[in-house]
C-alpha positions as CSV (number, residue, x, y, z in Angstrom):
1,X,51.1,-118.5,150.7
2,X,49.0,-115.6,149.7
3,X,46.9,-114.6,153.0
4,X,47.6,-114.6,156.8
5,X,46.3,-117.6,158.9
6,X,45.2,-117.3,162.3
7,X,44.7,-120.0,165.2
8,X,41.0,-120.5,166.5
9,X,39.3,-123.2,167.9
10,X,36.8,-125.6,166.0
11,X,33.6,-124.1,165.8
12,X,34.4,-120.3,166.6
13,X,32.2,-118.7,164.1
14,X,34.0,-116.3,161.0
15,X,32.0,-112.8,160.1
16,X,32.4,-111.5,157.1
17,X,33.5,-108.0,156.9
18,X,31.8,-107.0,153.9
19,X,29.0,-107.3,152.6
20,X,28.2,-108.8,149.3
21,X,27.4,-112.7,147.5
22,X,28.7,-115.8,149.0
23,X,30.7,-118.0,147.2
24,X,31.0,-121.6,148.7
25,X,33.5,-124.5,147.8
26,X,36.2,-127.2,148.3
27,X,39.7,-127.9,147.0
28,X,42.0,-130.6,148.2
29,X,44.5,-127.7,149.2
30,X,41.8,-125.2,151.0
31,X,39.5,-127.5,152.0
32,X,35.9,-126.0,152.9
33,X,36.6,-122.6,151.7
34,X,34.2,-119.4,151.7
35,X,34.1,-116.4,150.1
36,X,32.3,-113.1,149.7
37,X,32.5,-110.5,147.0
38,X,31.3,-107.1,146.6
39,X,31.4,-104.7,143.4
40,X,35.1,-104.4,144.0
41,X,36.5,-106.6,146.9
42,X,36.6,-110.3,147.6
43,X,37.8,-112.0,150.8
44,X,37.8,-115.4,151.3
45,X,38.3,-117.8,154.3
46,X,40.3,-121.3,154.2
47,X,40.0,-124.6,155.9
48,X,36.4,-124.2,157.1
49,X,34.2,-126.2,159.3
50,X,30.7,-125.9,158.4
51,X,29.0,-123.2,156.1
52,X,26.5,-120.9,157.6
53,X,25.8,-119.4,153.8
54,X,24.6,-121.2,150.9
55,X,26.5,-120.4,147.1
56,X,25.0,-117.4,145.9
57,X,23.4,-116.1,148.6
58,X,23.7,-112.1,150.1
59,X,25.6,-111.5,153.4
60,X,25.8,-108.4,155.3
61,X,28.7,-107.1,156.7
62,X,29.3,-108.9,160.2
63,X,27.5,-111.9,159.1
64,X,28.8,-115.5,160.4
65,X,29.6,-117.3,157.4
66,X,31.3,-120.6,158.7
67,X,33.2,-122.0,161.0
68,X,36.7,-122.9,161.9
69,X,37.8,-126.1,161.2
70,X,40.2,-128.4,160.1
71,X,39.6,-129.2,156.3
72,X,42.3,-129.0,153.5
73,X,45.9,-129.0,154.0
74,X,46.2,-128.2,157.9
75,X,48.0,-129.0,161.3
76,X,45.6,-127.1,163.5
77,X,42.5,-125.6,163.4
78,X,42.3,-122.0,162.0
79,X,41.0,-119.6,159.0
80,X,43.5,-119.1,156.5
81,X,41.9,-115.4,154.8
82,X,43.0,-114.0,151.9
83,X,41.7,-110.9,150.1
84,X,41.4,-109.0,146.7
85,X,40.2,-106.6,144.4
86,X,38.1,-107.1,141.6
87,X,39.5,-106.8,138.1
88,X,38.3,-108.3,135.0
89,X,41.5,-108.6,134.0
90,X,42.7,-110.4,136.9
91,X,45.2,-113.4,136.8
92,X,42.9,-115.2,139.7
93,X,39.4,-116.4,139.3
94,X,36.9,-118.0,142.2
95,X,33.5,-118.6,140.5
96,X,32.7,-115.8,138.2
97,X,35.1,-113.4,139.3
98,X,38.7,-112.2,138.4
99,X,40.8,-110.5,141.2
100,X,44.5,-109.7,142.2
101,X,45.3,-110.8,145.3
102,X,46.0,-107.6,148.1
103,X,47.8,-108.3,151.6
104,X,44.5,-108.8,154.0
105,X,45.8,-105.9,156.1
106,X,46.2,-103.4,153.6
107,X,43.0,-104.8,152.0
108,X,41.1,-104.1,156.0
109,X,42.7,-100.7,156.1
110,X,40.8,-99.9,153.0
111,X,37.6,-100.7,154.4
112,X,37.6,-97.6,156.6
């Protein structure tokens, strides 16, 4: 369980804390899962409600991107968020790009 999950309720809206391109999807594990990725950083946001972002499209930092919600492999509703850095040589891949995965708190702590 790479990532840190944290309890909301359905609905509460998710900002992105970068800016970059969204990436939108599903998986039977993740449910409705959002992601956004810059030049070097990707975060992404788990077990989603609705999307507020279509696939491909910029967001700004601060941005609602979705929702919480229930989707995936859940007993509650909350955002599951995991984080990397861009690497084409990366062992992980969410549409076209290759990243290592980074603890989301040391990942925030680099935003500053």
């Amino acid at each position: 369980h790479r990532g840190i999950d944290i309890a909301g309720r359905m609905d509460t809206r998710i900002h992105s804390p970068i800016s970059g391109r969204a990436i939108i999807g599903e998986s039977e594990r993740a449910g409705r899962f959002v992601a956004v990725a810059n030049e070097s950083k990707i975060v992404f946001f788990a077990h989603c409600d609705k999307y507020l972002f279509l696939d491909g499209e910029e967001v700004r930092i601060g941005d609602p991107v979705a929702t919480v919600g229930l989707t995936g492999h859940t007993t509650g509703p909350h955002v599951h968020i995991g984080a990397g850095i861009l690497d084409k040589k990366g062992p992980h891949t969410l549409g076209q790009y290759k990243f290592d995965y980074q603890d989301p708190v040391a990942w925030i702590a680099d935003l500053k």
